[in-house]
Each structure stands twice: as C-alpha cells, then as structure tokens.
C-alpha positions as CSV (number, residue, x, y, z in Angstrom):
1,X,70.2,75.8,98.3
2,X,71.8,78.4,100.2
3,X,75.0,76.3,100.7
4,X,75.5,76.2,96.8
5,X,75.8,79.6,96.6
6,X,77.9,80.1,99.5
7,X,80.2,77.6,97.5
8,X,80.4,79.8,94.2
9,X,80.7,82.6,95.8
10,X,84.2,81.2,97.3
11,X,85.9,80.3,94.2
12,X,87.7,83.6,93.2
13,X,86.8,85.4,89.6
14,X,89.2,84.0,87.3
15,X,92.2,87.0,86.7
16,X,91.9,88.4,83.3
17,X,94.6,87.4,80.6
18,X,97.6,89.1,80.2
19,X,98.0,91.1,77.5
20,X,100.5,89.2,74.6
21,X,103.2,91.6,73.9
22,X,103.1,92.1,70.1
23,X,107.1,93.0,70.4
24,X,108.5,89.8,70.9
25,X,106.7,88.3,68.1
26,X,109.0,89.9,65.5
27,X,111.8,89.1,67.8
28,X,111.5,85.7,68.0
29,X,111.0,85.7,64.1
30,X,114.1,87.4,63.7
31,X,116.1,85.2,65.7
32,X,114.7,82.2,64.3
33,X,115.5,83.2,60.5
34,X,118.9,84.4,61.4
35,X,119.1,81.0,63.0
36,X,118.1,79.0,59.7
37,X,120.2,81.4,57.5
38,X,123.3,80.6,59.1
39,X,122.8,76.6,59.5
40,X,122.4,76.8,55.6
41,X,125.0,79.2,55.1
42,X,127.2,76.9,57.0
43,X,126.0,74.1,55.1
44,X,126.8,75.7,51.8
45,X,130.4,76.6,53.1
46,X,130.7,73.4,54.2
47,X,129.8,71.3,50.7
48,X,132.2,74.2,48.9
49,X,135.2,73.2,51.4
50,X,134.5,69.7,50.5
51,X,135.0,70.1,47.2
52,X,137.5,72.2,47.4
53,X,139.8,70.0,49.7
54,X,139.2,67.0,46.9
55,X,140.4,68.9,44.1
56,X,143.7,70.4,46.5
57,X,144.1,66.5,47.6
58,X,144.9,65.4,44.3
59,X,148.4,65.2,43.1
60,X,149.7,67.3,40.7
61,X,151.4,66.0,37.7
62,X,155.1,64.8,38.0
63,X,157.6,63.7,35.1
64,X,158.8,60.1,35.1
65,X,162.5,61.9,35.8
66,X,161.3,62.8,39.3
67,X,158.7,59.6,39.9
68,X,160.8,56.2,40.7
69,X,159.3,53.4,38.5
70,X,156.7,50.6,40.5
71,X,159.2,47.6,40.5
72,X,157.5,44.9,38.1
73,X,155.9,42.0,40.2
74,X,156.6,39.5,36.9
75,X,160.4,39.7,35.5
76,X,159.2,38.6,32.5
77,X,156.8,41.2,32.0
78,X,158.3,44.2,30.1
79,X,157.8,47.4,32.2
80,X,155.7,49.8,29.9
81,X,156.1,53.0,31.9
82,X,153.4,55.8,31.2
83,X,155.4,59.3,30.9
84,X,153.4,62.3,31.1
85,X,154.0,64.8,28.5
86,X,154.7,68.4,28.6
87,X,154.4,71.1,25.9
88,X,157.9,72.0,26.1
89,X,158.1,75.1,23.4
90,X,154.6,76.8,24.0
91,X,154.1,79.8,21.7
92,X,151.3,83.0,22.0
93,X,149.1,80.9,20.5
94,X,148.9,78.7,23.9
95,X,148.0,81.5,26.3
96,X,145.0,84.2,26.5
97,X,146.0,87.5,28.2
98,X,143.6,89.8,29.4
99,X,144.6,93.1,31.6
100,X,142.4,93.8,34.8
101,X,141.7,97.4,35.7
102,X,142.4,97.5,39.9
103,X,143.0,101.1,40.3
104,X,141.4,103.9,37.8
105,X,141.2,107.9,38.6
106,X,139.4,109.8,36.3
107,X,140.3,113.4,35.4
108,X,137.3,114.7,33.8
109,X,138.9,115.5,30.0
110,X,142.0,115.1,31.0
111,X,142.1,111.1,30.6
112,X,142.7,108.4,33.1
113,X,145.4,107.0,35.3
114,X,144.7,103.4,35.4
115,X,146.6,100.6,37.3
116,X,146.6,97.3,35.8
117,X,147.0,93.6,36.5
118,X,147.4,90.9,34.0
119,X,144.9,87.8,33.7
120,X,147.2,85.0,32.1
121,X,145.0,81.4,31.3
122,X,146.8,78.4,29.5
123,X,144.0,77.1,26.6
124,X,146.6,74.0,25.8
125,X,145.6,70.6,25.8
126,X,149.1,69.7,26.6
127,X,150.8,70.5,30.4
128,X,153.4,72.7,30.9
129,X,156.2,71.1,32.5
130,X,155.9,72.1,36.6
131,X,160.0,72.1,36.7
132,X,160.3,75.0,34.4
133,X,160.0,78.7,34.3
134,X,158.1,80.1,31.3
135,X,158.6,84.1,30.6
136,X,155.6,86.1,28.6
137,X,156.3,89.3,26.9
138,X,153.7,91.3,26.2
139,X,152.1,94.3,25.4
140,X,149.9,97.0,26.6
141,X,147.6,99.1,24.2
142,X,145.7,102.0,25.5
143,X,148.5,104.2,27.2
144,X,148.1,107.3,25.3
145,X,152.1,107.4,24.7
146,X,152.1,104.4,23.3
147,X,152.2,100.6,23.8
148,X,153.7,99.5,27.4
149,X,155.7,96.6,27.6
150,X,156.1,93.9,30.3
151,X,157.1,90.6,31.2
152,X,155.6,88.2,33.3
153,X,156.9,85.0,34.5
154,X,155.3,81.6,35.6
155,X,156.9,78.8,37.3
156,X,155.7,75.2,38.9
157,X,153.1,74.9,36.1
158,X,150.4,77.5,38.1
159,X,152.4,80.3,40.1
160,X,152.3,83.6,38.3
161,X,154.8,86.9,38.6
162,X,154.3,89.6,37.5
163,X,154.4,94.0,38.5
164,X,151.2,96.0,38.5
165,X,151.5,98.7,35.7
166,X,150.1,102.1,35.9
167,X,149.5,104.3,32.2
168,X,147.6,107.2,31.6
169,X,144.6,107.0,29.0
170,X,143.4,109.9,26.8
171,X,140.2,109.7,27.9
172,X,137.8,107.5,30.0
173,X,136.4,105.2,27.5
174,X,139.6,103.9,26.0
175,X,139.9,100.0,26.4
176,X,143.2,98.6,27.9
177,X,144.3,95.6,26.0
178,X,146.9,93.3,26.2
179,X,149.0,91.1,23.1
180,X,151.6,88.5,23.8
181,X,154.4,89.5,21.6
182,X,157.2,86.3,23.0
183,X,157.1,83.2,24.9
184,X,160.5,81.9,26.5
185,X,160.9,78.6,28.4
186,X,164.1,78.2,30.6
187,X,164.9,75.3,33.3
C-alpha cells in the first residue's frame, strides 16, 4: 500500500486556472460586429452599383436623323422605320420648378440673406429632343424688393445651367418660390 501513495504523491497538484480577462470579451465583440457591418455595408453598395451601372448602360434616346437605318434583309419588304418623337415646343406647363435654399444667414429682425438653387423636373410624357438647347425664364418670389428674375438653360435632354442667386427676405419665415414665366427652344 505504501507504494500507491508514493505514486500520488508524485503527480504534481494541478495549477489553478488562469483568470479569463473580462476585457477582451467586449473586444472581440466589437471587432466582430464591425466585421459584419461592413460585409453588409459592402453588400448593399455593391447591389446599389449594380443597379446603377444598368440604368447608366442603357442608351439614351437618339433621332432617326443621327441613327443609320438596319438595311432590310427582304427587298420586298417595305422598311417601316420607328422615329422617336420629341416634344419640340414645350411650354411652363411641361416643367416643375422649385428653388433650394443652400446658403441662409439670419439677422434676427432684420430678415434673411438666402442663396438659392433651382430644382427643374420635366413632368412630360413626351422627350425633349437631346440635340437642342431649351432656355427657362423664371421668377423668384420672396426677395423683399421684389420678384428676381433668371434664366436657366438645359441642353442634351438632362444637363442643367444655371447661377446660384442670393436675395434678401424680410423676415425668416418667408417662403422662396419660383414661377416659370417663358420657355424657349433653339438648335
């Protein structure tokens, strides 16, 4: 019996357990959420510039002026060419205008200085014709000397010109407004 104990008594104690460091545990949470939020960010970015690269991909409409005619593969056959067509006299009634606010300085009851953008949408059914260069007049309401008018230009059916305009309000709660007063098409 003696040599049993003799033999547990040679096996060393077993070392206690380190201590688990309750700091890395939010570390290692951290990194692994920031992990997941950027693989679905990235997905996300990458299904948006997907779609977005379909819709830039896709031709933009031309007039049968500019686009050479399929030659017919039967003679016989009478070429029936599709034209696309244009809404070549658009009036007011064709175009929303709204003014954007991008700069504003408040003078207690002194009024405003404001700087202002226009927001120009075409509601038509009808395209505009890419080859020309439409010019809206309009004009601005809320300048406390009066109404403010400008012109804006757009050309190649989406491309719009215009200057920033800066009035002065009477006060801060006056709305700036915009009304196209003339639509003008030119080659």
């Amino acid at each position: 019996m003696d040599k049993t104990t003799e033999a547990t008594a040679e096996i060393p104690p077993v070392p206690p357990y380190p201590p688990t460091s309750t700091r890395r545990r939010p570390v290692i949470v951290a990194i692994v959420g920031t992990v997941i939020i950027a693989a679905i960010s990235s997905a996300i970015t990458a299904i948006l510039v997907s779609g977005s690269d379909k819709e830039a991909a896709s031709p933009k409409p031309t007039s049968a002026k500019s686009a050479p005619a399929a030659p017919s593969e039967d003679p016989t056959e009478a070429s029936e060419e599709t034209e696309e067509t244009y809404n070549d006299s658009p009036t007011s009634t064709d175009f929303a205008l709204s003014m954007k606010t991008t700069k504003k300085q408040c003078f207690g009851s002194a009024g405003c200085n404001i700087t202002v953008d226009p927001h120009l949408s075409y509601i038509s059914a009808t395209s505009l014709d890419p080859e020309k260069t439409i010019s809206i007049t309009y004009e601005i309401h809320g300048d406390e000397s009066g109404p403010v008018i400008q012109t804006l230009e757009l050309s190649d059916g989406d491309q719009v010109t215009y200057d920033p305009v800066s009035i002065s309000t009477a006060d801060r709660s006056t709305k700036v407004t915009a009304e196209i007063t003339d639509v003008t098409v030119s080659s």
